[in-house]
C-alpha positions in Angstrom: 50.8 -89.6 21.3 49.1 -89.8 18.1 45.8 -88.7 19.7 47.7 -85.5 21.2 48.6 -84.7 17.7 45.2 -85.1 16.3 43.7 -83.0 18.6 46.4 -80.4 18.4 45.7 -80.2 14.9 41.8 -79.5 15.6 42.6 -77.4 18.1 44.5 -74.7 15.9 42.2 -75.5 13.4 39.2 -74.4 15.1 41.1 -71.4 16.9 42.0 -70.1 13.4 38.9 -70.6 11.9 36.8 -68.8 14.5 39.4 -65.9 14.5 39.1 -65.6 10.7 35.2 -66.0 10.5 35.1 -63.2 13.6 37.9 -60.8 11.5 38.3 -62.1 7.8 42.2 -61.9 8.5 44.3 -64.7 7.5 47.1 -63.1 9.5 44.5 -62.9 12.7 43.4 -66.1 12.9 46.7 -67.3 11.8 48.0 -65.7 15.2 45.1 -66.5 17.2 45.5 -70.4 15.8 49.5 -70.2 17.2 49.2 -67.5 20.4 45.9 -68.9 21.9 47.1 -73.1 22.2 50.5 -71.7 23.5 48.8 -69.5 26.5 46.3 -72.6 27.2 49.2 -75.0 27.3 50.9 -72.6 29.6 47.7 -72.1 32.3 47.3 -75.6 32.0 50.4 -76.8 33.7 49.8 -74.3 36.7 46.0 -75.4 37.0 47.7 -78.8 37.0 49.6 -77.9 40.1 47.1 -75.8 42.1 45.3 -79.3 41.2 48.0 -81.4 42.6 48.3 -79.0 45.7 44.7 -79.4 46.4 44.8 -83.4 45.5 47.6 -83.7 47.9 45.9 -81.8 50.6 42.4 -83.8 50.7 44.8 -87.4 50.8 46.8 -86.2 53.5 43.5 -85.0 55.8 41.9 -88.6 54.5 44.8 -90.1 55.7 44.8 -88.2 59.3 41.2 -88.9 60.3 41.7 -92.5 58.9 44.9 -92.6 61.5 42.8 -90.8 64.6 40.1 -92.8 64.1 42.3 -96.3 64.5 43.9 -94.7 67.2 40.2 -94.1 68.9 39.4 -97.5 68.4 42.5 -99.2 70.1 42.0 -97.0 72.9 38.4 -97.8 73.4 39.1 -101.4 73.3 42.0 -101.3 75.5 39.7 -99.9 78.6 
């Protein structure tokens, strides 16, 4: 948890200062420091489920060929 925080931290940090070295507006970067994490936290969790989706999608075919293929053994060595 603690290296969630710290990064948190640097990641407003850095947000702010680039908005106020791009606009020379404390109130700017201030709201580019709060808006821009809370947008990124916010497409993270769906790119985390479109991930899942796609995770889930490549185990289940894995697991089908893996299942046709034991089936194509026991048939070849039941003839």
């Amino acid at each position: 948890m603690i290296k969630t925080m710290t990064f948190s931290v640097m990641h407003f940090s850095i947000a702010f200062l680039v908005a106020y070295l791009i606009t020379g507006s404390f109130v700017v970067g201030g709201l580019v420091a709060i808006v821009e994490p809370a947008i990124n936290t916010v497409a993270f969790y769906f790119h985390e489920l479109v991930w899942s989706k796609i995770q889930n999608k490549r185990e289940e075919g894995e697991v089908k060929g893996a299942m046709e293929t034991i089936g194509e053994s026991y048939a070849l060595r039941s003839c």
